[in-house]
Structure formats: structure tokens, C-alpha cells
C-alpha positions in Angstrom: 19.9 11.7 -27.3 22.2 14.5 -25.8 25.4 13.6 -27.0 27.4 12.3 -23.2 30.5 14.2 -24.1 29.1 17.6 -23.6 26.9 16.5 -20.3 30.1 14.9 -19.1 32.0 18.3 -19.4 28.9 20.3 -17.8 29.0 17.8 -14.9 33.1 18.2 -14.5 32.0 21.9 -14.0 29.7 21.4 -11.6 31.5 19.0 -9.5 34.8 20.3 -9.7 34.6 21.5 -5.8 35.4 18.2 -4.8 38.8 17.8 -6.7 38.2 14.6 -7.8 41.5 14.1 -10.0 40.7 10.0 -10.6 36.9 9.4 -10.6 35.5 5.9 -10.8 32.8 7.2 -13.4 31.6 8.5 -16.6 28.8 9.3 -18.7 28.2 6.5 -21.2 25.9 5.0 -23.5 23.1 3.0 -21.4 22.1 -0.5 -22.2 19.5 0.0 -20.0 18.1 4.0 -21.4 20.1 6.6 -23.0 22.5 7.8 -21.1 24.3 6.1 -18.2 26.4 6.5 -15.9 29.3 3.3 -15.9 32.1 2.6 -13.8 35.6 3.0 -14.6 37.3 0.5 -12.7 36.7 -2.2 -10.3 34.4 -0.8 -7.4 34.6 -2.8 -4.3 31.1 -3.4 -1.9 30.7 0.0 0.1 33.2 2.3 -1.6 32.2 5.4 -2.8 31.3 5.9 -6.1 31.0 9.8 -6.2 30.3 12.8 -4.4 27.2 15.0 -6.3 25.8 18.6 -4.5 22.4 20.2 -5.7 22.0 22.0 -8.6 19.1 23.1 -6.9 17.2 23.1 -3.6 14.2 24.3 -1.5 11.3 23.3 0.6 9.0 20.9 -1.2 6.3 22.4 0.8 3.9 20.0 -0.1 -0.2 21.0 1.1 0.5 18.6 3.9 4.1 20.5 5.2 4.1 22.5 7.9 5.4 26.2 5.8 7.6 27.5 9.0 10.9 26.4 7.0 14.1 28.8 6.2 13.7 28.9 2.5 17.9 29.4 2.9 19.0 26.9 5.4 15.8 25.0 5.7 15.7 24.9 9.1 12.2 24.9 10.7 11.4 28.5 12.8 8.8 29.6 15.3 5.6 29.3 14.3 4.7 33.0 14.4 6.8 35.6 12.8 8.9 33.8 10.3 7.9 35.6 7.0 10.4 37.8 5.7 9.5 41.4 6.3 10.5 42.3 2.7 7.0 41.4 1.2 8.6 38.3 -0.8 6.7 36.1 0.8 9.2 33.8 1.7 10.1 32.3 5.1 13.1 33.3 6.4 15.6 32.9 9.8 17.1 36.3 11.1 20.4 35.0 9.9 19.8 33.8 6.6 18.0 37.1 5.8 21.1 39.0 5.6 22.5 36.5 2.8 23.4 36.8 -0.5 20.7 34.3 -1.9 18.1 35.4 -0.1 18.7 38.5 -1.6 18.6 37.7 -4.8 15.5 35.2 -4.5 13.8 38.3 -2.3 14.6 40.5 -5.1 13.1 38.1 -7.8 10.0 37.6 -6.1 8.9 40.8 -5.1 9.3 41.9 -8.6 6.6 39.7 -8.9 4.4 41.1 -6.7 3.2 37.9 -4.1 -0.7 38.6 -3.8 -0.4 37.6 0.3 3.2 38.3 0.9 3.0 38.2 4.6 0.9 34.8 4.5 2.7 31.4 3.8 2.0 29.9 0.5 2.7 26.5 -0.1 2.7 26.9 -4.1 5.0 30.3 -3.7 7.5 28.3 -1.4 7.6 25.4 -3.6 8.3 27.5 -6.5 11.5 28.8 -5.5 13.3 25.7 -6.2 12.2 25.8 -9.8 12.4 29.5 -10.2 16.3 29.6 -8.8 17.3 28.2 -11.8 16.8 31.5 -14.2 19.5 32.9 -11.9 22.0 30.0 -12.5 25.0 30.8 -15.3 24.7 30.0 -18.3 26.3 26.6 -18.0 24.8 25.5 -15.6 21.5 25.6 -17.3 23.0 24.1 -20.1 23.3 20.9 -17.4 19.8 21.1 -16.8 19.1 20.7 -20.4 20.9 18.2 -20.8 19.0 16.4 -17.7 16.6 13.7 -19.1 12.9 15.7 -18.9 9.4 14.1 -19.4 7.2 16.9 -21.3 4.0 15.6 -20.7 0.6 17.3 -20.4 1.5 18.5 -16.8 4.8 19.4 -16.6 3.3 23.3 -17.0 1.1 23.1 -14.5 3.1 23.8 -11.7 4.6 27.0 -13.0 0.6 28.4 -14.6 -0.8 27.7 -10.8 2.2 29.6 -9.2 1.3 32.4 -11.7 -2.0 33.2 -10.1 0.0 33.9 -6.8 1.6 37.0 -8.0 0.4 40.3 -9.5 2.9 40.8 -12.1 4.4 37.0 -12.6 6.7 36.5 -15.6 5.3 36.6 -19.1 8.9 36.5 -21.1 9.0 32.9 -23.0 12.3 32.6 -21.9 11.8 32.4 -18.7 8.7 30.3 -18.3 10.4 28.0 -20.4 13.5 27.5 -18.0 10.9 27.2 -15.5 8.9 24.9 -17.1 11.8 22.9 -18.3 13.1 22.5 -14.4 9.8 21.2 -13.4 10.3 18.5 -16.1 13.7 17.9 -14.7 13.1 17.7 -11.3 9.9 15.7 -11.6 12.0 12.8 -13.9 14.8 12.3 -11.8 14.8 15.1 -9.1 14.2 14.8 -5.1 10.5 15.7 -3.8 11.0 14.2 -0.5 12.0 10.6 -0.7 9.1 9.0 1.3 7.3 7.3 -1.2 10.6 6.9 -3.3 12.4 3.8 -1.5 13.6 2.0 1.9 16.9 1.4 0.5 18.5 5.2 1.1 18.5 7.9 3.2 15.2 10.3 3.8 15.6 13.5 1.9 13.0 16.2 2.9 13.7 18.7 0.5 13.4 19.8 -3.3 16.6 19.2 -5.0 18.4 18.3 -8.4 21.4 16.2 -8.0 22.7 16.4 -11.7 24.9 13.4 -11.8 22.4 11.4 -9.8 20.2 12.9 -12.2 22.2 10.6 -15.1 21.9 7.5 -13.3 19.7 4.9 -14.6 17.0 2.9 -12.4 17.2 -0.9 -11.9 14.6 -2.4 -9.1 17.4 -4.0 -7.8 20.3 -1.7 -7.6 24.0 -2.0 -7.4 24.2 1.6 -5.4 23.0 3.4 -2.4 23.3 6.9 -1.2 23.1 8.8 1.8 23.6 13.0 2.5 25.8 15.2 4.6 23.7 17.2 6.7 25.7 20.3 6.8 25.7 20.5 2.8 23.4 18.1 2.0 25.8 16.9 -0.6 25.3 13.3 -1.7 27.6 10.1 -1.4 26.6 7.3 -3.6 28.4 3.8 -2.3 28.5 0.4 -4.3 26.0 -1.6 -2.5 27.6 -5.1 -4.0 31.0 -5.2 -6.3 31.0 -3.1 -9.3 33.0 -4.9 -12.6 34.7 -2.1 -14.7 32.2 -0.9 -17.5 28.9 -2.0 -15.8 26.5 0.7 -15.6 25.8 1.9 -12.0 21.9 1.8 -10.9 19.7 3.4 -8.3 16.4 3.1 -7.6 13.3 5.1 -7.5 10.9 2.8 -5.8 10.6 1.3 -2.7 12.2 -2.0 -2.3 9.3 -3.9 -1.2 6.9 -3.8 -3.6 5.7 -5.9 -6.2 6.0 -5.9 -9.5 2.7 -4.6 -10.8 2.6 -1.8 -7.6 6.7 -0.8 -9.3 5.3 -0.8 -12.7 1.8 1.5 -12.2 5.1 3.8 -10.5 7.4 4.3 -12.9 5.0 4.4 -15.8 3.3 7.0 -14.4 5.7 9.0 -12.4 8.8 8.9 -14.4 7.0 7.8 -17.4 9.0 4.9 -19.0 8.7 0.5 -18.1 10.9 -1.3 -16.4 12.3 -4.9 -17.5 14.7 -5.4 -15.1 15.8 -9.0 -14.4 13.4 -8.7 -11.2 10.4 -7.2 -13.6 10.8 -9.8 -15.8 10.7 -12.4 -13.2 7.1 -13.5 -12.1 8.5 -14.7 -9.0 10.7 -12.0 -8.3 14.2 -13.5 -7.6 12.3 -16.3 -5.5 11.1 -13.6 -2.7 7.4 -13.7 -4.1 6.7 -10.2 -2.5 3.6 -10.4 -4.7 2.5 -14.0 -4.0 -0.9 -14.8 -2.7 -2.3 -18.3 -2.0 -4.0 -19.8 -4.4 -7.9 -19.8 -4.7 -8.1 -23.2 -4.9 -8.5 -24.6 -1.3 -6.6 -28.3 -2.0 -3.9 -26.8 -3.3 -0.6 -24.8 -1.5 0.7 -23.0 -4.3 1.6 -19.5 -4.5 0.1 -17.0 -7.2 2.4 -14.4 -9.0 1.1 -11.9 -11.2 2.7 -12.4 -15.4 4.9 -9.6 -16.3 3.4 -8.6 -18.9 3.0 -4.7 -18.1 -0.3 -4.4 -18.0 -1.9 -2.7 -14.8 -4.1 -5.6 -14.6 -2.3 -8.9 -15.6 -3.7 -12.7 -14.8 -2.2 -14.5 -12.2 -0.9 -18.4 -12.0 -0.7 -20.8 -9.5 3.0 -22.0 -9.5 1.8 -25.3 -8.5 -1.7 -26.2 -10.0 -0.9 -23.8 -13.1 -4.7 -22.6 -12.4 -5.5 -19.0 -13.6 -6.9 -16.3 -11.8 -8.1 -12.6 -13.3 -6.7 -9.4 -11.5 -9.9 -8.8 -10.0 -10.2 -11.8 -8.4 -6.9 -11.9 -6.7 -7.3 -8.2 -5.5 -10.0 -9.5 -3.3 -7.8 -11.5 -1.6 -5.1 -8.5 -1.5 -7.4 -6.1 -0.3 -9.0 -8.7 2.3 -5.3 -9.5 3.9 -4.2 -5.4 3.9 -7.2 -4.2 5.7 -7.1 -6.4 8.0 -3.2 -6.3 8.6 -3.7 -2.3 8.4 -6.5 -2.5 10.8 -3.8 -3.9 13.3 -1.0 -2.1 12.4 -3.4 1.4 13.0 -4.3 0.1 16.7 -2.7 1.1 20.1 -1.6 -2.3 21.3 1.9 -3.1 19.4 1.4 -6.7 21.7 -2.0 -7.5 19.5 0.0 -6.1 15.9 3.2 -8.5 16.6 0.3 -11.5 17.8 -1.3 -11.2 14.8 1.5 -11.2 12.6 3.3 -14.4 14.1 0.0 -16.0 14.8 -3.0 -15.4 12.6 -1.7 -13.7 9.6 0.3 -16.8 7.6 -3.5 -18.3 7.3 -4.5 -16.0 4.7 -1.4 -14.2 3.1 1.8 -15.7 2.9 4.5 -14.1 5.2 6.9 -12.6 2.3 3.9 -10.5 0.7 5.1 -6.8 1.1 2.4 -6.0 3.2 3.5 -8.7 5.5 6.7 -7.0 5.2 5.8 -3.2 5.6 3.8 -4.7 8.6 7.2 -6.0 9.9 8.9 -2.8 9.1 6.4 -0.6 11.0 6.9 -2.9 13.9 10.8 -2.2 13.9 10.4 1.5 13.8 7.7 1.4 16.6 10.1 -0.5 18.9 12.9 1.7 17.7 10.8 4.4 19.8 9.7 2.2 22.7 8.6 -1.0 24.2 5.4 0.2 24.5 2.6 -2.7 25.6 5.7 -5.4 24.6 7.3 -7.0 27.1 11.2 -7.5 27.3 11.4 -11.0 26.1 9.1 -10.5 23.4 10.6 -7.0 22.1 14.2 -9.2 21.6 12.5 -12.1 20.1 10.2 -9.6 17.9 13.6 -7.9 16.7 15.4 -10.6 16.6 12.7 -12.4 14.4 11.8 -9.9 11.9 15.4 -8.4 11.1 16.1 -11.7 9.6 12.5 -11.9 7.8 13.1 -9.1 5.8 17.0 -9.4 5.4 16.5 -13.1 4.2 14.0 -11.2 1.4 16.3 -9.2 1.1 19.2 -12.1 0.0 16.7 -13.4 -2.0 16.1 -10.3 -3.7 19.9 -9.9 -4.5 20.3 -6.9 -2.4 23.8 -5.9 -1.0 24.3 -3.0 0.9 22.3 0.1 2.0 21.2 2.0 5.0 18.4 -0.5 5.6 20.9 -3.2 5.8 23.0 -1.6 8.4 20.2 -0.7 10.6 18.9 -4.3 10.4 22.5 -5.8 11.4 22.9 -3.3 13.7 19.6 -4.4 15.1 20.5 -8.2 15.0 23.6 -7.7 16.2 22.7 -5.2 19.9 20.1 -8.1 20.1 22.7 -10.9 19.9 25.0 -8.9 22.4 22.1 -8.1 25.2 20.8 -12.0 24.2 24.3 -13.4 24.7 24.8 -11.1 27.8 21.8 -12.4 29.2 22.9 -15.9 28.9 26.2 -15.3 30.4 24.3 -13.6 33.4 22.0 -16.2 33.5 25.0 -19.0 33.2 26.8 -16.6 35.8 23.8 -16.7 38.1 23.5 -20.6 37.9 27.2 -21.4 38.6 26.6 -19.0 41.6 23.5 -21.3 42.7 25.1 -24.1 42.2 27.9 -22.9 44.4 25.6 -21.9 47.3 23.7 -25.2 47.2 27.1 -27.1 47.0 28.2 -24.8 50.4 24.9 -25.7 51.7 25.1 -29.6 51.4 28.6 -29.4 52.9 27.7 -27.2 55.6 24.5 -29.9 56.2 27.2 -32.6 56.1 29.1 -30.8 59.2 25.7 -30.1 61.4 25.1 -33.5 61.4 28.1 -34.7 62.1 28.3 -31.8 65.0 24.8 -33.2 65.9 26.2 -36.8 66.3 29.3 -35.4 68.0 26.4 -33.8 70.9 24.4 -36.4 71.4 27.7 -39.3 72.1 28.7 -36.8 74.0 25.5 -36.5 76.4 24.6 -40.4 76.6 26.0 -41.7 80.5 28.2 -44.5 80.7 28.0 -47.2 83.4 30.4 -47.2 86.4 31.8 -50.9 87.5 31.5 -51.0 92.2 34.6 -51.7 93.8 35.6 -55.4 94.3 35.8 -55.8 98.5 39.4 -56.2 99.9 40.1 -59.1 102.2 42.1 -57.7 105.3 45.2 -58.9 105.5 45.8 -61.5 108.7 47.7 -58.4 111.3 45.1 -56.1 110.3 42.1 -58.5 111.4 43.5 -59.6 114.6 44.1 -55.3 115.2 40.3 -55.1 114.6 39.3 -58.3 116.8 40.7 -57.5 119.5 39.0 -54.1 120.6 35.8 -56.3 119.3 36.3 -58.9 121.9 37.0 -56.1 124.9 34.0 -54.4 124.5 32.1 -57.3 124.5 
């Protein structure tokens, strides 16, 4: 093992831009492999741990990347006329071609000779990365080997492909060595794009070697989480839960929701070394059963979990009839319940993917297998984009519903914080607000109903009495005739008398 001292004083080198006179690290012995990297003091949930900047960096410029990338500031250019004009067949911005390092990498790899220099090459771009390092100081390629390196079969592949490229490529030991060495690096604990390497961090697009990340050990279930700065793409690892003093700090190189066989097959093969993590060793994984399938047996409802035994093709027991099932045998169902969740998941409508998934799906594949919850993921970052075919209601109940799905794996899992986290809560909580929002309009709305319906019944109340009022009013009421007067005794004897002349 490289003794930690001496990698601890290339990495105070490297890192001494960021003036870190107290760090909460240091290179130690590893329980876990090796090396280490173990806190020096209490860490507290979401402080940060360390600042690390690459080593090195470039395009990964995979087959499948588009090539019209900056090889310098790895922004993306027009798609015509991006090639530097120097014949080094790199791609190159206007700006960044007057630079210091472009220079130098221009120089290098015309030297070379590029067989197609004005046509982008995926192999000659994705070389630079590895080939930067023969014009790093002399320390700093001491870090790099110092940087754990799997020499396998392939790791000088890379570099004897990228040779047919050029017309007079390298033939000093030396410096196919340094190259070949990188490779090994970066392909044990580098960055080749983070896509397939976990949901727990940050996207990284790029080629890069982080050295002190490099240090850090892997644990399925780590206790950190980084992100990058996008100027710099420096990195900022943060404690994802609290850190004791002296416990090693973990990332991880997988994807979070996978099972244990899937993370196995991985590391064994990519980074070349077995996990037996707590998770690993735990058929059921913590409880979340991210594996489980239902058991073969119709009359029974127990769940099936692969052994942890290592093997790409362990048995399988029922956790409730203790029944045994081969690998085979239990990839049939697997296979049966992701094509036809993929199926869905592929189609237009994001209505029939979220139907099938509440409705139809928990009948043949329990709802915390991870591709139940990669389903649920996909769904989140579609409606991230847009509603599409979902209406209102059943977007908020969708993201209401499967935020707390996959957090409550994720509890179960022991997971504290990360990126994923935050977007989720985030997610929960805008939901909450525009739910609780909705009830307060709603509430509002009511009250104001009630209110016109109480004016109404009042106003009803004083029509009918106006109503009564008018028809009293309009009904005649009988006049009494006037009594006759007797005349009084002068009076009659007045009216006699003319009475008794005529006659």
C-alpha cells in the first residue's frame, strides 16, 4: 500500500489554493480498503467536508457525444467550423484558442501528427484528458501514482487504439507508461460522465480526476455527497448525515437504486473489487427490498431476496415460506415486470405510464423494486418538463405520491442528505404550498358562498315581507252609512209649513 503520509503531502500540494488552514480530513488507514479518507472532528449533516479541483479534465467524448465541445472551456460550439485550424485536431472556441493550454496541448498533438486533423475524432478528443498528464510537474504525477489503479488486461487499450490516430504517436516507455497509468487511474476512481454512476450527486459531463475524491472509499450507502461549481468545476463534498471524529468518509459509485446483485456485477467489473457493505451483506437491503420479487408460489405473499453471496447468479428465498428459487427462474419474473413497465415508460401518454404504475403494476412486482422506482423517477423528471397528457389534479397527486415513495426507500435505506433529497422536498413541499393554497382558495371561495346565500335568504326574508306589506295594503275595507238624524221639533214645524201652503 502507498504509504498515506506521502499522498497526504501530494494532496496538501495540490489543494493548497483553497487555504484551508483547519481541514476536517486526512488520509488514513481504511477499514474498509487501503487507504481512506477519515474525518477529523465532528462533521455536522450538510457541512462541507472539503473542496477538491481536477487534476485533470476533458471531453469524455464518448461514440455517442456530439464532438462540437471546446476541448479548453468545454463549452459546446457551432456545428461547422469548430476545429482548430492548427492541424491538432482538437476542437476549439475563438477564445480559448489564444490560451496557454491550448497551446501546449496543440503543440503536443501535432507533434504527433493526427491522421484527419481537420475531422473530429472521438478517440483523439478523449485522449487529451489522459495525455495532459505528461505535461503535469513532477509532483503532481507523483499524486497520480499514488491514486489507487486497477492494471488489468485493458487498461492499455485506450492509449494503443489512440495510437493508430496519429502518424508519429509516442514510442518513449516513459510516456506510454504515464499514459497508460492515467487510464488506470481514471477508470478506478476517476469521472467519465456520471450517468450510469449514481442518483445521489450531481451530473458531471466531463473526463476528470479529482485526486482527493480519488482517496475516498465506496460504501452503497454513503455518509457524503458532492456537487460542482460550474465556473471551476471544483468539487464540494457535504456530510450527507453526522460524521463521528475518526469514521471514514464514503461515497458512492453506483446508483442508489439498485439491487444488490445489479451493484455487485458493477463494482466487480468496473472498479474491480466486492463490496460487503452493511447493505451488501443484507438480503433484504436495510428493509427497502429494492430487489424483492413475489414469490412463485401463488398461496403465499412473501417477498424473494437474492443471498449475498457474490455470486452473479445467487438463489433466492421466500422470506415467508423459506421456499427456494434458482436465478434463472426469478429473472423470468424480472424480465417479465421491466418490459412491461419499460414498454410504458417508452410510450407517449405519461396519463397511461402513471395508470399503470398506481393501478396494474403492484399485481406482479412489488412497488419498492427499483424498476418500480426508476419508473417513478422517470415520471418526476417528465413532469419536471411539463404536464403533458396529465391533468392538474393528477400531476399534484402524482408528485405528491411518488416524492414520498422513493424518499420513504430512501429512510429505509439509511440515506441522509444529497441532491436527490432536496429536489424531492423541494418537490413535496411547492406541492404542499399550491395544495394548501388551493384549499385556502377553495375555503375562501365557500365562505364567500356561504355569504351570498346567507344575503340571499335575508334579502328573500324582506321581499316577502314587502310582498305582504302590498297586498294589505290593496285589500278595500268596508265603509259603515250614516245613521239618519231626527229633526229637531223648530226645524220640522219650519219644513211643515211651506208643506201645508202648497198643498
Amino acid at each position: 500500500m502507498i504509504c498515506p503520509k506521502r499522498t497526504s503531502e501530494l494532496l496538501d500540494l495540490h489543494l493548497a489554493p483553497f487555504k484551508d488552514k483547519d481541514p476536517a480530513w486526512e488520509v488514513g488507514v481504511s477499514k474498509i480498503a487501503g487507504r481512506g479518507v477519515m474525518a477529523t472532528r465532528q462533521l455536522k449533516r450538510g457541512e462541507i467536508i472539503f473542496q477538491d479541483s481536477p487534476l485533470l479534465i476533458g471531453l469524455a467524448a464518448q461514440e455517442e457525444d456530439t464532438l462540437n465541445a471546446c476541448s479548453i472551456c468545454l463549452k459546446m460550439l457551432p456545428d461547422t467550423r469548430f476545429m482548430c485550424r492548427q492541424g491538432c485536431g482538437l476542437p476549439i472556441c475563438s477564445l480559448c484558442a489564444k490560451k496557454k493550454q491550448h497551446k501546449s496541448d496543440c503543440d503536443m498533438f501535432k507533434s504527433w501528427g493526427p491522421n484527419e486533423p481537420d475531422v473530429a475524432n472521438s478517440v483523439i478528443i478523449r485522449l487529451l484528458c489522459v495525455a495532459r498528464a505528461i505535461n503535469l510537474t513532477k509532483d503532481q504525477r507523483d499524486l497520480i501514482y499514488c491514486l489507487q489503479a486497477n492494471l488489468d488486461n485493458n487498461h492499455r487499450t485506450e492509449v494503443r487504439n489512440a495510437a493508430k490516430c496519429f502518424k508519429n504517436f509516442p514510442t518513449d516507455k516513459k510516456l506510454v507508461e504515464i499514459m497508460n497509468r492515467t487510464v488506470a487511474v481514471l477508470r478506478t476512481n476517476g469521472f467519465d460522465k456520471t450517468t450510469d454512476r449514481t442518483t445521489d450527486n450531481q451530473e458531471f459531463s466531463y473526463r476528470a480526476l479529482y485526486p482527493l475524491f480519488a482517496v475516498m472509499n465506496h460504501d452503497c450507502i454513503p455518509n457524503s455527497y458532492y456537487t460542482f461549481e460550474e465556473k471551476t468545476n471544483n468539487m464540494i463534498v457535504r456530510a450527507a448525515v453526522d460524521i463521528a471524529e475518526g469514521e471514514e468518509i464514503t461515497t458512492t459509485y453506483t446508483k442508489l437504486f439498485t439491487g444488490n446483485i445489479a451493484r455487485h456485477l458493477y463494482l466487480k467489473m468496473k472498479k474491480g473489487f466486492t463490496c460487503k457493505c452493511s447493505r451488501c451483506s443484507d438480503p433484504t437491503e436495510k428493509g427497502a427490498y429494492i430487489s424483492g420479487l413475489y414469490c412463485r408460489d401463488t398461496k403465499c405473499s412473501g417477498l424473494v431476496v437474492p443471498e449475498t453471496t457474490g455470486l452473479p447468479h445467487p438463489n433466492w428465498n421466500c422470506l415467508v415460506c423459506k421456499q427456494k428459487s434458482t436465478h434463472a427462474q426469478m429473472m423470468k419474473s424480472q424480465d417479465f415486470a421491466s418490459g412491461a413497465i419499460n414498454a410504458k415508460v417508452n410510450s407517449n401518454s405519461l396519463r397511461t405510464l402513471v395508470h399503470y404504475l398506481n393501478e396494474k403494476s403492484d399485481s406482479f412486482i412489488p412497488s419498492s423494486n427499483y424498476v418500480v422506482i426508476d419508473a417513478k423517477m422517470s415520471v418526476l423528471q417528465r413532469l419536471a418538463q411539463g404536464r403533458e397528457d396529465c391533468n392538474e389534479d393528477l400531476v399534484s397527486s402524482t408528485r405528491l405520491r411518488y416524492s414520498r415513495d422513493i424518499m420513504q426507500i430512501m429512510d429505509k435505506l439509511g440515506l441522509g442528505d444529497s441532491l436527490l433529497r432536496t429536489q424531492l422536498e423541494q418537490q413535496l413541499h411547492k406541492e404542499e404550498e399550491r395544495r394548501a393554497k388551493k384549499q385556502l382558495e377553495l375555503a375562501a371561495k365557500q365562505r364567500q358562498l356561504a355569504d351570498l346565500e346567507q344575503r340571499a335568504a335575508e334579502a328573500d326574508k324582506l321581499i316577502a315581507l314587502a310582498l305582504a306589506a302590498d297586498a294589505g295594503a290593496a285589500t278595500p275595507v268596508p265603509v259603515a252609512e250614516p245613521a239618519a238624524v231626527a229633526p229637531v221639533a223648530g226645524e220640522a214645524a219650519a219644513v211643515a209649513a211651506p208643506a201645508a201652503e202648497q198643498a
